[in-house]
N, CA, C and O atoms as a MOPAC input file, in Angstrom:
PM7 MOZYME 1SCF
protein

 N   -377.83100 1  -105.57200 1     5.55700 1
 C   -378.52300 1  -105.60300 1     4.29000 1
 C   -377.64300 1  -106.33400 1     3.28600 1
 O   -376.49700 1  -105.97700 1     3.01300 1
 N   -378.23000 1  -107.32700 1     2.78600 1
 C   -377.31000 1  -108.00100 1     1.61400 1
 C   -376.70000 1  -107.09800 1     0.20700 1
 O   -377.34300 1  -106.85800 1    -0.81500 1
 N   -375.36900 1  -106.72000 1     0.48500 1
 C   -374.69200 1  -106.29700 1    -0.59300 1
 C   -374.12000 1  -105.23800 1     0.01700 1
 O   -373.79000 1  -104.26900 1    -0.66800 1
 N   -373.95000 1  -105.24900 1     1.15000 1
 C   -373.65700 1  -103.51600 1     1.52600 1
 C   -372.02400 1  -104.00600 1     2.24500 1
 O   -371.50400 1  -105.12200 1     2.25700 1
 N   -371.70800 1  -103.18800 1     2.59300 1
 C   -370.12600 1  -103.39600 1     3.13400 1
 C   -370.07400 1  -104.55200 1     4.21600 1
 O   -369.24300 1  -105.45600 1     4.29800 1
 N   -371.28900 1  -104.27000 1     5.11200 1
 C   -371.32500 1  -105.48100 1     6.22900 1
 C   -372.01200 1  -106.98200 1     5.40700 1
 O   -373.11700 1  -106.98000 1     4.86400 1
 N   -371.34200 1  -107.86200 1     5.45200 1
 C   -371.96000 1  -108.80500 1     4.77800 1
 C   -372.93400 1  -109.70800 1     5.17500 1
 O   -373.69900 1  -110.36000 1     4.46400 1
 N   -372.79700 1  -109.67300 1     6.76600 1
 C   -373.58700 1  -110.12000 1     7.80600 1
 C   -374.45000 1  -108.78800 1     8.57200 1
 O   -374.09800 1  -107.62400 1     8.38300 1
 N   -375.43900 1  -109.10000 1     9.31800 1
 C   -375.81000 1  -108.36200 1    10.06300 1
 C   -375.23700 1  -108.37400 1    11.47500 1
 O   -374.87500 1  -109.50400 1    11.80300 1
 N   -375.02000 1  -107.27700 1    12.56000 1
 C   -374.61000 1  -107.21100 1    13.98600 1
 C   -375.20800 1  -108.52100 1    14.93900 1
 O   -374.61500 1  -109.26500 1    15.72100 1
 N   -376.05700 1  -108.48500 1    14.69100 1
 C   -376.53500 1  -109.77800 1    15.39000 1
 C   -375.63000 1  -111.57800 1    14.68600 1
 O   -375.01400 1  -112.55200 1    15.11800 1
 N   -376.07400 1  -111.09500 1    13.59700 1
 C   -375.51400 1  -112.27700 1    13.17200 1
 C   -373.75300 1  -112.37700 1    13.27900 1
 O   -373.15900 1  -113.45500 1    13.28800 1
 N   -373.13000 1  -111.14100 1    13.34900 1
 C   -371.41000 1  -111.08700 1    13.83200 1
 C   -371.76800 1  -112.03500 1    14.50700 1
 O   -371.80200 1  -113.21100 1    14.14500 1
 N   -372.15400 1  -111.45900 1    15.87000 1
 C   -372.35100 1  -111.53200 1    17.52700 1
 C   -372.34300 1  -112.98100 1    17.27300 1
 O   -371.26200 1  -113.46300 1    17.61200 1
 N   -373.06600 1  -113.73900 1    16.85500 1
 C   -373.26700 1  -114.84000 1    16.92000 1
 C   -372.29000 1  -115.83200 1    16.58900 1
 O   -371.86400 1  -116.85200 1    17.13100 1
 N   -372.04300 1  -115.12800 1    15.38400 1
 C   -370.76900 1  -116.53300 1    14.80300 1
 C   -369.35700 1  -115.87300 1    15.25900 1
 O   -368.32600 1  -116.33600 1    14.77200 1
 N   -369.29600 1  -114.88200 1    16.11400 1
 C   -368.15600 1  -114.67900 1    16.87000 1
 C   -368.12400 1  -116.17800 1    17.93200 1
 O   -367.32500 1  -117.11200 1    17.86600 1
 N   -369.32800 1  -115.98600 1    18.91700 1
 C   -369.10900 1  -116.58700 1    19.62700 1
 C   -369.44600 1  -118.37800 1    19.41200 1
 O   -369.39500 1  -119.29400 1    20.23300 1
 N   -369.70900 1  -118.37200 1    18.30200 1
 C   -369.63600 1  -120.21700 1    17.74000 1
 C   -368.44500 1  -120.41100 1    16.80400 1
 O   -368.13200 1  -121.47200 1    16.26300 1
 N   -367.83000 1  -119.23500 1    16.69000 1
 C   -366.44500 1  -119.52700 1    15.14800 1
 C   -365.65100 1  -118.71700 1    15.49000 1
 O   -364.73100 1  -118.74100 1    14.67200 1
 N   -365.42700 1  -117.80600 1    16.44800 1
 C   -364.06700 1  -116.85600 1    16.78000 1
 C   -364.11800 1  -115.86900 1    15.99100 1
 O   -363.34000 1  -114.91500 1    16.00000 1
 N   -365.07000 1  -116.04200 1    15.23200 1
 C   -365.01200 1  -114.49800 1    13.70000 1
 C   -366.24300 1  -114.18100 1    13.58300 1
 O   -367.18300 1  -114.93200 1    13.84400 1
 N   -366.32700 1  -112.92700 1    13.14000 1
 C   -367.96900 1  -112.27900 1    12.47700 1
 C   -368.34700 1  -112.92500 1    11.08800 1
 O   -369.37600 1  -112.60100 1    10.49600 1
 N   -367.58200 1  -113.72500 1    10.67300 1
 C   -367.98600 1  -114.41000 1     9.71100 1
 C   -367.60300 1  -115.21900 1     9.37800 1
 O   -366.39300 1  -115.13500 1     9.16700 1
 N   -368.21500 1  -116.48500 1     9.09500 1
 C   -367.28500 1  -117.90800 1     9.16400 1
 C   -366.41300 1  -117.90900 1     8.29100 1
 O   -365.48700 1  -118.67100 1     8.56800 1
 N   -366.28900 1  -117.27000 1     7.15300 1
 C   -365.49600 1  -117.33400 1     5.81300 1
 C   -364.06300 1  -117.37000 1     6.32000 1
 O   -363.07700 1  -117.97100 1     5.89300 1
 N   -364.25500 1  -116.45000 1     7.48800 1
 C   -362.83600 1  -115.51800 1     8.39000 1
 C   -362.61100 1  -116.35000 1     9.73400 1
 O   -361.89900 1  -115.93000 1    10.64700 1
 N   -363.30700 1  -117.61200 1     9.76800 1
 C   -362.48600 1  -118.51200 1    10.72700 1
 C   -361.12700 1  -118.66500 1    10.77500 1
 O   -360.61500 1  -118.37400 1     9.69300 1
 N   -360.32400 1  -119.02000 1    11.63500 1
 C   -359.06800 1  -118.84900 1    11.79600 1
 C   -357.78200 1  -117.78400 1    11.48600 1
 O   -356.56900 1  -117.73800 1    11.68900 1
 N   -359.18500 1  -116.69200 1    10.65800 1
 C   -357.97900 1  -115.27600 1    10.86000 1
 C   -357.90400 1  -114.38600 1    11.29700 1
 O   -357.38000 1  -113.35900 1    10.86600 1
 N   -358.54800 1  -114.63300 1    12.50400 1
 C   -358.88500 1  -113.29800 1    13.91600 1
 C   -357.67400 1  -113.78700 1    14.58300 1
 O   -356.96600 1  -114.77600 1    14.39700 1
 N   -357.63900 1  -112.81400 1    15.40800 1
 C   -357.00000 1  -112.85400 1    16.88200 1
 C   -357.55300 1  -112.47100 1    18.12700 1
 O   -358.12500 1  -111.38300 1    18.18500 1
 N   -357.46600 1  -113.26200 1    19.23900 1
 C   -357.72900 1  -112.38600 1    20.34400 1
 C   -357.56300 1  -110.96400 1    21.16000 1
 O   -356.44300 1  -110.45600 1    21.10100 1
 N   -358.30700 1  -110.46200 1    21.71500 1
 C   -358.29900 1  -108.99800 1    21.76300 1
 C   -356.55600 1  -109.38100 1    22.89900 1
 O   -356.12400 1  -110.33200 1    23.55000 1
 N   -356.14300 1  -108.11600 1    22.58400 1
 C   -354.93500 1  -107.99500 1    23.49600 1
 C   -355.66000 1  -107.13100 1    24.90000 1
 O   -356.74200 1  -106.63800 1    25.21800 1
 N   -354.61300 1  -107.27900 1    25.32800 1
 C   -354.48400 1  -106.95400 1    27.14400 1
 C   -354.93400 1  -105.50300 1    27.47900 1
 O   -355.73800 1  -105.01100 1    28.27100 1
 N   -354.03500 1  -105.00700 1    26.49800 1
 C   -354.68300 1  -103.40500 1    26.33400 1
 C   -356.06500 1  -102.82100 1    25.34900 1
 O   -356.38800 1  -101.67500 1    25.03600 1
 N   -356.67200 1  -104.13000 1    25.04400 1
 C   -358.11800 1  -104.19100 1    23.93000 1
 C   -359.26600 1  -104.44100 1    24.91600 1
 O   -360.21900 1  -105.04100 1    24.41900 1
 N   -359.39600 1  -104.04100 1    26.47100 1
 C   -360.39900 1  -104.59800 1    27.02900 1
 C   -361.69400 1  -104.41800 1    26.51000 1
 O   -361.86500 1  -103.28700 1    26.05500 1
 N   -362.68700 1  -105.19600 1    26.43200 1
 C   -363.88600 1  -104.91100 1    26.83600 1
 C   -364.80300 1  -104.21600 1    27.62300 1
 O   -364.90600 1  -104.37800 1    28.83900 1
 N   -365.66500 1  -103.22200 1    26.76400 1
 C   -366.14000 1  -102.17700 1    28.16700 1
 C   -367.36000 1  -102.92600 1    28.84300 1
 O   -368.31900 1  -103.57900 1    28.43200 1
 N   -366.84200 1  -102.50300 1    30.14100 1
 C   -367.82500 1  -102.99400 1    31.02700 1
 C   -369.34800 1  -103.85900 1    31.24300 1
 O   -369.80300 1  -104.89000 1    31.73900 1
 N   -369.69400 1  -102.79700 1    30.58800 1
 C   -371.24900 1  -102.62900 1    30.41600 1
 C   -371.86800 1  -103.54400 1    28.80400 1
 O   -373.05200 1  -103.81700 1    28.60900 1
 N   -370.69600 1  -103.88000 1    27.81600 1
 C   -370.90200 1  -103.73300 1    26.91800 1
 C   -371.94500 1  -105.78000 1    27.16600 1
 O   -371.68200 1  -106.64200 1    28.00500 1
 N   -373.09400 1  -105.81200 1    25.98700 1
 C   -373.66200 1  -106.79300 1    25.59800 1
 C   -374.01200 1  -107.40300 1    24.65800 1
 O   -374.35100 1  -106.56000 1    23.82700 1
 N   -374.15700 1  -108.48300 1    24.21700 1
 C   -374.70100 1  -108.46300 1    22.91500 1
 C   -376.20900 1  -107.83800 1    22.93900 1
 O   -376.96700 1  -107.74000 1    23.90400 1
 N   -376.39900 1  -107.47300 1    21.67700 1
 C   -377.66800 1  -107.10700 1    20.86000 1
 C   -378.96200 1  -107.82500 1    21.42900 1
 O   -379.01800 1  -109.05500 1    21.46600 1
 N   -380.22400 1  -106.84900 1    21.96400 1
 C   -381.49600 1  -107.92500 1    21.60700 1
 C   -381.74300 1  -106.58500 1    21.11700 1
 O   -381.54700 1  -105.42500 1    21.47700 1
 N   -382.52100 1  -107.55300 1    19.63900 1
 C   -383.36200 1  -106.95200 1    19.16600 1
 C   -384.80800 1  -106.65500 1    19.06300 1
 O   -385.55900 1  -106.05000 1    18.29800 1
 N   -384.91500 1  -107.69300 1    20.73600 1
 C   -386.18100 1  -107.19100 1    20.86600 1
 C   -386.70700 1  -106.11100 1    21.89100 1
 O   -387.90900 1  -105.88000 1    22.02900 1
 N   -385.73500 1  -105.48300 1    22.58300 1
 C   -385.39200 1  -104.48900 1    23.02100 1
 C   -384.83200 1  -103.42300 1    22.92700 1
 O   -385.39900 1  -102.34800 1    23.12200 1
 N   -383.57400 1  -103.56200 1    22.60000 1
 C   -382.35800 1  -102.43500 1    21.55100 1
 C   -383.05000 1  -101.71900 1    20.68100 1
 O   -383.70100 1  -102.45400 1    19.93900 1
 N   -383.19500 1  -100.49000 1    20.44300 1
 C   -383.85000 1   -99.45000 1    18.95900 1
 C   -382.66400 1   -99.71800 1    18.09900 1
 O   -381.66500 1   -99.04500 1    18.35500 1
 N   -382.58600 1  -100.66900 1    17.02300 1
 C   -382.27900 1  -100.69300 1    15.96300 1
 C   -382.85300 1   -99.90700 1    14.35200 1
 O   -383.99900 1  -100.00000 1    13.91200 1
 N   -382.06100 1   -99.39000 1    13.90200 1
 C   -382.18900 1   -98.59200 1    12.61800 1
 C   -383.23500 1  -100.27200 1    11.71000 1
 O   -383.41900 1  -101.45200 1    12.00900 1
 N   -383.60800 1   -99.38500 1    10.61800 1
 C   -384.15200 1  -100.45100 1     9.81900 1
 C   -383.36800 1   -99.90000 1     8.65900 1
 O   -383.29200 1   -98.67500 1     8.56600 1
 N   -382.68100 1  -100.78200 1     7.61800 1
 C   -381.45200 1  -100.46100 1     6.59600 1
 C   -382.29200 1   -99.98800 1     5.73100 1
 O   -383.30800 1  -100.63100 1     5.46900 1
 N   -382.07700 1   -99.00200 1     5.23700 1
 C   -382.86800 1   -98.29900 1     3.74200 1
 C   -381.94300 1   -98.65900 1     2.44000 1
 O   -380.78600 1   -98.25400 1     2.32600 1
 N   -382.34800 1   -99.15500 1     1.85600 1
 C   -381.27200 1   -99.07300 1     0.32900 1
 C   -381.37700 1   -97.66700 1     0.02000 1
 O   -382.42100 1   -97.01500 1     0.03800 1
 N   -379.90700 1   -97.13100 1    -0.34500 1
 C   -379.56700 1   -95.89300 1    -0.73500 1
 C   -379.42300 1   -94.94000 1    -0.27900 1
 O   -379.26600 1   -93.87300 1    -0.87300 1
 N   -379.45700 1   -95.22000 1     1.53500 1
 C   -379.27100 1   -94.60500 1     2.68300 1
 C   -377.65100 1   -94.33300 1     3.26700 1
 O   -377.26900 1   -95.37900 1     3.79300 1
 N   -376.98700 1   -93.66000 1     3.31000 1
 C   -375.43400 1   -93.76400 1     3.72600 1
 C   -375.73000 1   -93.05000 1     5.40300 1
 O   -375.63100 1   -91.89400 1     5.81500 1
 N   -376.13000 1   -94.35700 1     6.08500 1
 C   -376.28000 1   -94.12000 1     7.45000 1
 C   -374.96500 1   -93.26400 1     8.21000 1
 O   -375.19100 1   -92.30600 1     8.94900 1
 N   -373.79600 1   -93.67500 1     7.96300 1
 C   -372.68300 1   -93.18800 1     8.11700 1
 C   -372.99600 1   -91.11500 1     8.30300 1
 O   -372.80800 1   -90.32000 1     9.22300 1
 N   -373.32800 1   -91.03900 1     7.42400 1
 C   -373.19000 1   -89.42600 1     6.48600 1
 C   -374.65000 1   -89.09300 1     7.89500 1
 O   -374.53700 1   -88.05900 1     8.55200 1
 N   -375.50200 1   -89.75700 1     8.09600 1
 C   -376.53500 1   -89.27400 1     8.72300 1
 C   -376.12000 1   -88.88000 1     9.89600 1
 O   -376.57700 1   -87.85500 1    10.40100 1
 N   -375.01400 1   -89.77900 1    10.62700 1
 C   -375.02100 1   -89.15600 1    12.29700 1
 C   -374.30400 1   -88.20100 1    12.55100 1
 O   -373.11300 1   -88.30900 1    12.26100 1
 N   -374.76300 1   -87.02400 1    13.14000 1
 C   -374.48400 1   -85.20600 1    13.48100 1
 C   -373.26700 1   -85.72500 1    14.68200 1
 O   -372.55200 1   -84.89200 1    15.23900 1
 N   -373.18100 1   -86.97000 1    14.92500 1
 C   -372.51500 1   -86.60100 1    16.87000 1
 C   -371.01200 1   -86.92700 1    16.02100 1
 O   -370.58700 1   -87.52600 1    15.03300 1
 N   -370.50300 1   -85.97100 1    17.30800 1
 C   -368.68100 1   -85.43900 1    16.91300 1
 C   -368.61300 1   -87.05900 1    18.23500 1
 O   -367.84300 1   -87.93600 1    17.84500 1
 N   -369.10500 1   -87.26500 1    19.16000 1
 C   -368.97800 1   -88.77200 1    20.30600 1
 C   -369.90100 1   -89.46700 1    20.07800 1
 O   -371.04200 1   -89.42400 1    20.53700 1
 N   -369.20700 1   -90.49300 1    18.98100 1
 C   -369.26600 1   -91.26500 1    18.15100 1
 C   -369.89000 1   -92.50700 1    19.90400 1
 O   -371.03200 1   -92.96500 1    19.93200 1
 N   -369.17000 1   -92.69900 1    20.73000 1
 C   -369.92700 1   -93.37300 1    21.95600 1
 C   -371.01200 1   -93.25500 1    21.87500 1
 O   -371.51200 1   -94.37900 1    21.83300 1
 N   -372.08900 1   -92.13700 1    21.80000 1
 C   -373.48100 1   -92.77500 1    21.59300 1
 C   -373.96200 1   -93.43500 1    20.83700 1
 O   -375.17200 1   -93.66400 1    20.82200 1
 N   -373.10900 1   -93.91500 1    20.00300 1
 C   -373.64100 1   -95.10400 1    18.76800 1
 C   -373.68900 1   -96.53200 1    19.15300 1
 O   -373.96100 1   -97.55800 1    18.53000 1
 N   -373.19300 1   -96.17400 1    20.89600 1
 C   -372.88100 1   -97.83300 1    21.28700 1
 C   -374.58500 1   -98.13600 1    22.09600 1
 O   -375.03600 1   -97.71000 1    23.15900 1
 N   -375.26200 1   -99.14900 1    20.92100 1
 C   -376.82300 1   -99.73700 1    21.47200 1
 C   -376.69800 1   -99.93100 1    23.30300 1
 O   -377.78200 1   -99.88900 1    23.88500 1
 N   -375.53200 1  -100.12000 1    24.11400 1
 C   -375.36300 1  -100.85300 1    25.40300 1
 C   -375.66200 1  -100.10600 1    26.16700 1
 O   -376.46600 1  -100.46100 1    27.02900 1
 N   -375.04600 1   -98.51500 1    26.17000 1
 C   -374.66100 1   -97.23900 1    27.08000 1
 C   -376.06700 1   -96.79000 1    27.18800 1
 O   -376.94500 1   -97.24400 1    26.45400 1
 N   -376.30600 1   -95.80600 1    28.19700 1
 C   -377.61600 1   -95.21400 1    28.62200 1
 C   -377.02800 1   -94.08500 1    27.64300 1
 O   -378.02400 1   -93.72600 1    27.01500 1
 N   -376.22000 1   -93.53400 1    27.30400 1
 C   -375.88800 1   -92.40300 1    26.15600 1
 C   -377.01800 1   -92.80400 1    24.71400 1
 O   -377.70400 1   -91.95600 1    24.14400 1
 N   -376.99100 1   -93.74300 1    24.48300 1
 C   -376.91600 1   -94.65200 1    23.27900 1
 C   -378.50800 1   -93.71900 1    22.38900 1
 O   -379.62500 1   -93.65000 1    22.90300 1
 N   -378.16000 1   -93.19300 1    21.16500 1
 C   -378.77400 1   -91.63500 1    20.67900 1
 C   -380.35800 1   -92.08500 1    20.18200 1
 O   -381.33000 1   -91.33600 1    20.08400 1
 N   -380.28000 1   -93.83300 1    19.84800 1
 C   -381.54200 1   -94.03000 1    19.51800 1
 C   -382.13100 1   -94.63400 1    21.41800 1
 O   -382.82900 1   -95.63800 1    21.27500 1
 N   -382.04300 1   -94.39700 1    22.36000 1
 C   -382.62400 1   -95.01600 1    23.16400 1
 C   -383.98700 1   -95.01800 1    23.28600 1
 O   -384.36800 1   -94.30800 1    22.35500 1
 N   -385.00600 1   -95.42900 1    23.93200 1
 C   -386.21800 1   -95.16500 1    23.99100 1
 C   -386.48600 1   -95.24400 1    25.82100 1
 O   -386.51300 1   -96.26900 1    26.50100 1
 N   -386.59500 1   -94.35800 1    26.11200 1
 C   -386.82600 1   -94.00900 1    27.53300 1
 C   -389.04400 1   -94.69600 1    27.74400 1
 O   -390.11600 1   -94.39500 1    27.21700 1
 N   -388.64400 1   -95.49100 1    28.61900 1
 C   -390.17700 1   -95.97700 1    29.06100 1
 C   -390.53600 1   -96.74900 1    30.04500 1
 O   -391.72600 1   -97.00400 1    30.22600 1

């Protein structure tokens, strides 16, 4: 949502990660590569959103404050855990 802490949307990271090395071009050239001990999980993918149950951003919503789970892992869209899934 424009103005909120993320300045981009997840999809749009995803994207200019993999065309600019950064979630946001502004921040070209001041990433680093994940280290050795930073793997990537397995399973993990980018985003479709035409599949994935994505939240829709509410202004004045502190999504944060909303999620009850102490395993914060079901927040990952990839995992069969994942709390918004839609089984069908």
């Amino acid at each position: 949502m424009p103005g909120s802490a993320n300045h981009v949307s997840l999809v749009e990271a995803q994207e200019n990660y993999t065309k600019h090395g950064s979630s946001e071009r502004r921040n070209r050239g001041q990433t680093r590569r994940p280290l050795e001990d930073e793997p990537r999980d397995e399973q993990w993918r980018r985003i479709d959103i035409k599949c994935d149950n994505v939240e829709e951003p509410q202004r004045g919503q502190k999504y944060a404050d909303s999620y009850p789970y102490e395993d914060t892992t079901v927040l990952y869209y990839w995992r069969r855990t994942y709390w918004r899934r839609v089984v069908g």
